[in-house]
C-alpha positions as CSV (number, residue, x, y, z in Angstrom):
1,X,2.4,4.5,4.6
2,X,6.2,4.9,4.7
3,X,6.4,8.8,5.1
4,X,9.0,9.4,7.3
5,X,11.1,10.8,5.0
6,X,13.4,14.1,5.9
7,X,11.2,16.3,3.9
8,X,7.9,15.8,5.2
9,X,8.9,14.8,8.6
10,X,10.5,18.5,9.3
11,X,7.4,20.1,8.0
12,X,5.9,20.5,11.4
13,X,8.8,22.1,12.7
14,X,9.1,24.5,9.5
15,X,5.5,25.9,10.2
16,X,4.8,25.9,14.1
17,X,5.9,29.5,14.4
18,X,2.9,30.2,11.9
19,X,-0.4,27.9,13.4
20,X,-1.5,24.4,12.2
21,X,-0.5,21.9,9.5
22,X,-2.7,20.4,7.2
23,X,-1.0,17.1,6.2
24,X,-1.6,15.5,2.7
25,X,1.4,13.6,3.7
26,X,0.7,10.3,5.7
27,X,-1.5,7.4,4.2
28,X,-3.6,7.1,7.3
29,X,-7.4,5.4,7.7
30,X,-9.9,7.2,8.9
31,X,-10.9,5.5,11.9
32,X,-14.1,7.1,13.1
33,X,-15.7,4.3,11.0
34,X,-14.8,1.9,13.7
35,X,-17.5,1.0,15.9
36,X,-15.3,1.9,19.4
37,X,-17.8,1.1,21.8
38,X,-18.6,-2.3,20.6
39,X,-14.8,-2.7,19.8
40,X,-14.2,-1.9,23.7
41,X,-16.5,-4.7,24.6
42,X,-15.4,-7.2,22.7
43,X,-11.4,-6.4,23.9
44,X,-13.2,-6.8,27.5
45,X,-14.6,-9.8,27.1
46,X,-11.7,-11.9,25.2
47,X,-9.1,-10.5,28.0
48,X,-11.5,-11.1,31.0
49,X,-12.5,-14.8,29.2
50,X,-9.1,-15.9,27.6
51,X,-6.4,-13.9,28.8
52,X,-4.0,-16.3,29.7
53,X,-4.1,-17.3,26.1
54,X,-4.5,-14.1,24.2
55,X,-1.5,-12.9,26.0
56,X,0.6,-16.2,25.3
57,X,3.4,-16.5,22.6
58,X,2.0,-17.6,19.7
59,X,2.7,-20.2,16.6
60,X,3.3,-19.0,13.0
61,X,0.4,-20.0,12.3
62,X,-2.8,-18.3,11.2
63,X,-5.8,-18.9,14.0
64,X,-8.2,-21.2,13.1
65,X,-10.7,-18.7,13.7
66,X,-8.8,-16.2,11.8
67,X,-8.6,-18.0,8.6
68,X,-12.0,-17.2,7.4
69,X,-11.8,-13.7,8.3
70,X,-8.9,-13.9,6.0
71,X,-10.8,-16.2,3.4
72,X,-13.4,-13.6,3.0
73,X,-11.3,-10.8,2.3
74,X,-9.7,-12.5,-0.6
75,X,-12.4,-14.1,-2.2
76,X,-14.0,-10.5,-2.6
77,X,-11.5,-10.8,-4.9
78,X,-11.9,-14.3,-6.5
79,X,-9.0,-15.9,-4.6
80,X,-9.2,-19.0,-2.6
81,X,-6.8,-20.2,0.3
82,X,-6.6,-22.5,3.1
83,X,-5.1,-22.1,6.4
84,X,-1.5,-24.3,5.0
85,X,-0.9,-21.3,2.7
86,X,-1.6,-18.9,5.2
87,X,1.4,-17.6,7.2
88,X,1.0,-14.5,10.0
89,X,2.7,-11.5,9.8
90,X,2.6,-8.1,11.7
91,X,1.3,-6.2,8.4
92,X,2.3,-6.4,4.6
93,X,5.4,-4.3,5.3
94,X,6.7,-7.3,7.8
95,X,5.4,-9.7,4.5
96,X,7.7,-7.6,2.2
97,X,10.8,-8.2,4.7
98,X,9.7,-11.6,4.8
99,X,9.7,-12.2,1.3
100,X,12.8,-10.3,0.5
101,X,14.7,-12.3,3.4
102,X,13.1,-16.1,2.5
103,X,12.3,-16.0,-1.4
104,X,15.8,-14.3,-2.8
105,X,19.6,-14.0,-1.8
106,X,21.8,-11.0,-1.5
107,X,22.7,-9.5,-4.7
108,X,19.6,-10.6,-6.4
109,X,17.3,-8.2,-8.5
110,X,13.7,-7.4,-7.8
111,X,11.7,-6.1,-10.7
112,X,8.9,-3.2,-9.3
113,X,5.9,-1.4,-10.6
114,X,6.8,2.3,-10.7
115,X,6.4,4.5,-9.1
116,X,7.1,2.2,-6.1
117,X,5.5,2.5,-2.1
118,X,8.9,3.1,-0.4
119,X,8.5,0.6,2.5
120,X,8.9,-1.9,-0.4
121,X,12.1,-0.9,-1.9
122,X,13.2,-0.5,1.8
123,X,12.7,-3.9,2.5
124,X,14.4,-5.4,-0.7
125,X,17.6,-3.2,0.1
126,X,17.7,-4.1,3.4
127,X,18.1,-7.5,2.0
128,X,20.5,-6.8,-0.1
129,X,18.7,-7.0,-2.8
130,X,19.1,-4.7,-6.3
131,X,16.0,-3.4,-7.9
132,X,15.0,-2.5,-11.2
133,X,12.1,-0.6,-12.7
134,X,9.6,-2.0,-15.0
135,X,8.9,0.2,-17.7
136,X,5.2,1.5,-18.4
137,X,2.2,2.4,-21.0
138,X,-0.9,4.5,-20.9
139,X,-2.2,0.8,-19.0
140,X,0.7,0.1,-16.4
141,X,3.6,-2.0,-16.3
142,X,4.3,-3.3,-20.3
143,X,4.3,-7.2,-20.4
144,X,6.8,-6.6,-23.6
145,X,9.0,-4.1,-21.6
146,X,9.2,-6.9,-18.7
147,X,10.2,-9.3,-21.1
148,X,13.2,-6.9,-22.5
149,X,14.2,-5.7,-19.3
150,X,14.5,-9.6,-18.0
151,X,16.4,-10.8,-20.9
152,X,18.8,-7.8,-20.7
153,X,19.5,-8.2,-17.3
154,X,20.1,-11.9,-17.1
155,X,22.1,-11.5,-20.2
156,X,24.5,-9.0,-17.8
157,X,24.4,-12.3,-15.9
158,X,22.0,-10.8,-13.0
159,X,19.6,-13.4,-11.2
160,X,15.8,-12.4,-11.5
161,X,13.4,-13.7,-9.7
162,X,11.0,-11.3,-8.3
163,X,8.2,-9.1,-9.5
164,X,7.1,-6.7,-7.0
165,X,3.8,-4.9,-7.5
166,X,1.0,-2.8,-5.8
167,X,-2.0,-3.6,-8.8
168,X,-4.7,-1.9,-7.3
169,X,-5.5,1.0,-6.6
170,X,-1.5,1.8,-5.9
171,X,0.3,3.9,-3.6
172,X,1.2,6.2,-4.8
173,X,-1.0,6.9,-7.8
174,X,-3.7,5.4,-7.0
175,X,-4.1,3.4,-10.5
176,X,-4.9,0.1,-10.8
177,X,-4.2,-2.2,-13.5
178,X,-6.9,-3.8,-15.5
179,X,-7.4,-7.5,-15.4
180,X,-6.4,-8.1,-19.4
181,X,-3.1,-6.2,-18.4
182,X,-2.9,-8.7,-15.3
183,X,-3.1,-11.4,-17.7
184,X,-0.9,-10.6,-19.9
185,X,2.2,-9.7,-17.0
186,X,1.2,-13.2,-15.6
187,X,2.1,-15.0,-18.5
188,X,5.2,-13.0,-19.3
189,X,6.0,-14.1,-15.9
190,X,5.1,-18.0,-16.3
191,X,7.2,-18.1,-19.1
192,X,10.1,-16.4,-17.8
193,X,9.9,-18.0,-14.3
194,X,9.7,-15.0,-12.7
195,X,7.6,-15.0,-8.9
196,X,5.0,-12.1,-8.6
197,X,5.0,-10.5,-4.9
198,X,1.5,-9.1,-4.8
199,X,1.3,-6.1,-2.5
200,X,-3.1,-5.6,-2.1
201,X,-3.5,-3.3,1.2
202,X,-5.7,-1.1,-1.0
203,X,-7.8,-3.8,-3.0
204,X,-11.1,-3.6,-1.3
205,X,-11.2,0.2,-0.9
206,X,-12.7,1.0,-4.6
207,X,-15.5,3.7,-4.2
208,X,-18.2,2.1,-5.9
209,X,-18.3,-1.1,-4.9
210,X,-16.9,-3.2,-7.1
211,X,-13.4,-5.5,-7.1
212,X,-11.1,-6.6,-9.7
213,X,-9.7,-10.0,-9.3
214,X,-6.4,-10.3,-8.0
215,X,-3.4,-11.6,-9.4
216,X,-3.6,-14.6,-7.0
217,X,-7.0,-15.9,-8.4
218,X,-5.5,-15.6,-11.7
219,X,-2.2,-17.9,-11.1
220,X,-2.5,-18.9,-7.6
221,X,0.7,-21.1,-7.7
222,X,2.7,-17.8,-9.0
223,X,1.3,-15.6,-6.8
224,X,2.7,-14.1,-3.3
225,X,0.1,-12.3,-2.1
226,X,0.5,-9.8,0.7
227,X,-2.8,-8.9,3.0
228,X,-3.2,-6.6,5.9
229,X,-6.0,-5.6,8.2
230,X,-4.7,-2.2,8.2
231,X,-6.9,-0.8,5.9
232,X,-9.6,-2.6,6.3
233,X,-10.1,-2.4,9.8
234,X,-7.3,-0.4,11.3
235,X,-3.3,-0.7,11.5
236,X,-2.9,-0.4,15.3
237,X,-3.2,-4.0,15.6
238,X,-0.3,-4.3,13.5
239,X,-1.9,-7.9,12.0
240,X,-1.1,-9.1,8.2
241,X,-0.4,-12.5,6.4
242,X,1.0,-13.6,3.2
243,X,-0.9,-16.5,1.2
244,X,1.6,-18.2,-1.0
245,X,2.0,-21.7,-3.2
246,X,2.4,-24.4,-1.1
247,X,6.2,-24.8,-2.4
248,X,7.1,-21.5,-0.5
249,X,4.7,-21.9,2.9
250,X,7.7,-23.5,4.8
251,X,10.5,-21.1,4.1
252,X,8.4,-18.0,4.3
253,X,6.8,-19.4,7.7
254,X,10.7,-20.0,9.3
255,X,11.2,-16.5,8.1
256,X,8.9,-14.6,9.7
257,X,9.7,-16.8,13.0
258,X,12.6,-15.6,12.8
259,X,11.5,-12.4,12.2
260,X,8.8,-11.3,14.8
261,X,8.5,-15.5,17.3
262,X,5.4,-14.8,17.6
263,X,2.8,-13.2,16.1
264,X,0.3,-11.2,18.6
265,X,-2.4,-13.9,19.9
266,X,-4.2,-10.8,21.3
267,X,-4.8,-9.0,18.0
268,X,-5.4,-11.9,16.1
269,X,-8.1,-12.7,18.8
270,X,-9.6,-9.3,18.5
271,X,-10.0,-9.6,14.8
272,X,-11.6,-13.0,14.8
273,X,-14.4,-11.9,17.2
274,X,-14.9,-8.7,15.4
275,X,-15.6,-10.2,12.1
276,X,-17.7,-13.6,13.6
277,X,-20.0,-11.3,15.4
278,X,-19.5,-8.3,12.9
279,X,-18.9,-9.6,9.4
280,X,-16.6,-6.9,6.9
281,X,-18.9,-5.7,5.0
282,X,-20.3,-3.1,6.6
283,X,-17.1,-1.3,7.7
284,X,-15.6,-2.2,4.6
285,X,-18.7,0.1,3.0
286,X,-18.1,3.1,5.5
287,X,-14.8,3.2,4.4
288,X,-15.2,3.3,0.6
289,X,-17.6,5.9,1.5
290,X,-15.8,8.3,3.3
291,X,-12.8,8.2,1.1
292,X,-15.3,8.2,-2.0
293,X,-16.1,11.8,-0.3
294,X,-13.0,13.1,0.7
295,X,-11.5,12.1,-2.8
296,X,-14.0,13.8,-4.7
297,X,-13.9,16.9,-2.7
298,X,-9.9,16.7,-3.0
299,X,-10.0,16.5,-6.6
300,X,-12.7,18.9,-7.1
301,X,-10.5,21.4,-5.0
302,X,-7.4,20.7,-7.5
303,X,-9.7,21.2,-10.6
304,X,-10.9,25.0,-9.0
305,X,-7.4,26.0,-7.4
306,X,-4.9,24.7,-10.4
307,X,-7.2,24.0,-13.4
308,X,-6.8,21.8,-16.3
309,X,-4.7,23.4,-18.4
310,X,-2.0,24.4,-15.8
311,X,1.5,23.1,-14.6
312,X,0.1,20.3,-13.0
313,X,-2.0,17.0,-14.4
314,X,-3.3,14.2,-12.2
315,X,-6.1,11.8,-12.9
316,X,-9.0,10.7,-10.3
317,X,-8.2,7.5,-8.8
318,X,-11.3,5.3,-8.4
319,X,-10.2,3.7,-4.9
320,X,-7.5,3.5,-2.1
321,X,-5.9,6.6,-0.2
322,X,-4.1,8.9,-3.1
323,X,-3.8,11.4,-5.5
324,X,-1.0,11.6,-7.7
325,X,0.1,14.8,-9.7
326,X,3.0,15.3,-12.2
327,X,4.5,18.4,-13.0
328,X,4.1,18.7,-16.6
329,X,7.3,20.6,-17.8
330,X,9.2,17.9,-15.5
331,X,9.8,20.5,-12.6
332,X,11.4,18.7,-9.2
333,X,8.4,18.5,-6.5
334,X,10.9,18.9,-3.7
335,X,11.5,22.4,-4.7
336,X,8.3,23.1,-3.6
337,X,8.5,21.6,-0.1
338,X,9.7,24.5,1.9
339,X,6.6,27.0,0.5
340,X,4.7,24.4,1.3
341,X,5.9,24.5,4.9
342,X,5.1,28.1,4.7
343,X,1.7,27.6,3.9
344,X,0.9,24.9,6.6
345,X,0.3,22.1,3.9
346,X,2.6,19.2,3.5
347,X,3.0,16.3,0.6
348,X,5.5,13.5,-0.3
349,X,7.7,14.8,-3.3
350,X,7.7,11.9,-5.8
351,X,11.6,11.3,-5.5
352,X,10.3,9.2,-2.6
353,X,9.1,6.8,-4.9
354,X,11.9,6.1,-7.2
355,X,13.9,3.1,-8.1
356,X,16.5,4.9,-9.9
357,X,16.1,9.0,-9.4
358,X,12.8,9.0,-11.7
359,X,9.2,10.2,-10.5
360,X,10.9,13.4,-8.9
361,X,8.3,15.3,-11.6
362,X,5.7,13.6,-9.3
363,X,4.1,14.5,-5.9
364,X,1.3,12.2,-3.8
365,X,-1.5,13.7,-2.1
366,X,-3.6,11.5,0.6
367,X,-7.0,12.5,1.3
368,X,-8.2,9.7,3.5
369,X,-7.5,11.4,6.7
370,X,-7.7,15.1,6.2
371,X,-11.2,16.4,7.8
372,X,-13.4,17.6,5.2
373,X,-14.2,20.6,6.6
374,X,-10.2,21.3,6.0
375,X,-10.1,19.8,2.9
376,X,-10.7,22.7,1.0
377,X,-8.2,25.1,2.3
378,X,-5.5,22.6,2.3
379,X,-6.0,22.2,-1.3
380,X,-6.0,26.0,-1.7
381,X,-2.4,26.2,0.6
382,X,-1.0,23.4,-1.5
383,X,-1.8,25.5,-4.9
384,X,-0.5,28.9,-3.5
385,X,2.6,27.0,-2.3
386,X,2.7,25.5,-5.9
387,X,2.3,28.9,-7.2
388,X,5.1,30.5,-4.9
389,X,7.5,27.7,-5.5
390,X,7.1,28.1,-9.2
391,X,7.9,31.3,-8.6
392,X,11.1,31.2,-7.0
């Protein structure tokens, strides 16, 4: 989610003299898909049953009866693991510190997809790692441009060895890359020994149904994939893992000891029951359907309140939690932060999700948490606050 930026964070405060905010700005679930009651029970039971153990330090180690809750999840999406290549974490953005502490040294660079999610780039800098963008087509990241932009850096004598990326369904535009472009960045990376970090909270969440494979199925030993529960059950659990070549298990697993001791016994519990007695599918269905709704009503809204032909252009994602629009003259988003605050709307400026300065053309809208029924007059705020801002 990583929204706690200055900008959005103050919005509150800007507009409580004038009534309620609708907020486009956090990538929250909707969790009224959840089934509480049943939820409740099971909590009851594993705490009344095995609470001396659910509330013991644990190992970093995936469960037993985790793993094929996780093993299900991923081979929606033709990848295969066992429990060695499994390590816990407390969500993908503890697996991005992870990585960015175990797999590369300060000083290093990180090649990312770009726009980037801004807990990512947080993480690499914290580790004192540089970044770099990776230039892009009409279809995503440009296998050629990769190869140009490695060779020119290691030429300026900078150690690559990281590819960061969000492939599907991304945050913060919501594009996903197709699997011939996947194939085609994977070999760029076998053949310039470069590691692919691949960052899939979203990868399940496509509205009709249907999954592309992930990068990990299609080079398993160059893949470092990065799963959460987050999405699809919900993030309060805080409960993740990274599946990784067995080369990389050890470091990555004294990492994240290091990191967190011990990953929650309690919420790994939880989840294990849920999906034995439960299964995913069926949650995993209620949520592509609500945010198949909400998306379509957002987008609907943009089309009547700023048109086609406008400022503004943005395409309809076809999963995950966002709506991305650029201003098409180049025009700053954040400039239009404070009249949004004026209206009782709020966004993330794109500037959030640069590498170097770019994307500030760019703002993200998230319609996976906004009520329907408000749906339709946030949208309408956020295009008079568009249209005052221009103004200015």
């Amino acid at each position: 989610m990583w929204t706690t930026t200055r900008t959005t964070a103050e919005m509150p405060r800007l507009f409580e003299r004038g009534g309620d905010l609708i907020s486009f700005a956090g990538g929250l679930p909707d969790l009224d898909v959840l089934p509480l009651e049943e939820i409740s029970g099971q909590l009851s039971r594993l705490v009344r049953l095995g609470g001396k153990i659910t509330f013991q330090y644990s190992t970093p180690h995936v469960p037993k009866a985790l793993v094929p809750a996780i093993a299900d999840l991923m081979e929606r999406e033709g990848a295969r693991v066992t429990a060695d290549e499994l390590i816990p974490t407390g969500g993908s953005q503890a697996g991005l510190m992870a990585v960015a502490l175990g797999l590369a040294s300060p000083g290093e660079t990180v090649l990312c997809q770009t726009p980037a999610y801004p807990g990512a780039t947080a993480a690499f800098r914290t580790a004192g790692l540089r970044l770099c963008g990776v230039p892009e087509d009409t279809h995503g990241m440009d296998p050629e441009a990769l190869r140009e932009t490695v060779g020119r850096l290691r030429a300026d004598g900078r150690a690559v060895r990281l590819l960061y990326c969000n492939p599907t369904h991304q945050n913060p535009t919501g594009r996903t890359l197709s699997q011939e472009r996947r194939t085609a960045l994977i070999a760029v990376c076998q053949e310039l020994d470069l590691l692919i970090v691949e960052d899939n909270p979203y990868g399940l969440l496509s509205f009709d149904g249907t999954c592309v494979t992930s990068m990990k199925a299609l080079a398993p030993d160059h893949v470092v994939y990065l799963g959460t529960f987050s999405k699809v059950f919900a993030p309060g659990l805080r409960c993740g893992w990274i599946a990784a070549p067995a080369h990389l298990t050890q470091n990555l697993r004294s990492t994240t000891e290091v990191m967190t001791l011990s990953p929650s016994a309690l919420a790994q519990s939880a989840l294990a029951t849920f999906y034995a007695r439960n299964g995913w599918t069926e949650t995993i269905d209620g949520y592509r359907r609500g945010y198949r709704e909400r998306c379509t009503q957002m987008a609907d809204a943009l089309d009547a309140e700023l048109g086609t032909e406008g400022p503004w252009e943005w395409q309809r994602p076809e999963g995950g939690f966002y709506i991305w629009l650029r201003h098409r003259e180049g025009a700053d988003a954040a400039r239009f932060t404070e009249a949004a605050a004026r209206h009782g709307v709020s966004f993330v400026p794109g500037g959030h999700f640069s590498v170097d300065g770019e994307h500030a053309d760019g703002l993200r809208l998230c319609f996976s948490h906004v009520p329907r029924r408000r749906m339709d007059e946030g949208v309408s705020r956020l295009a008079a606050a568009l249209r005052e801002g221009a103004a200015r």
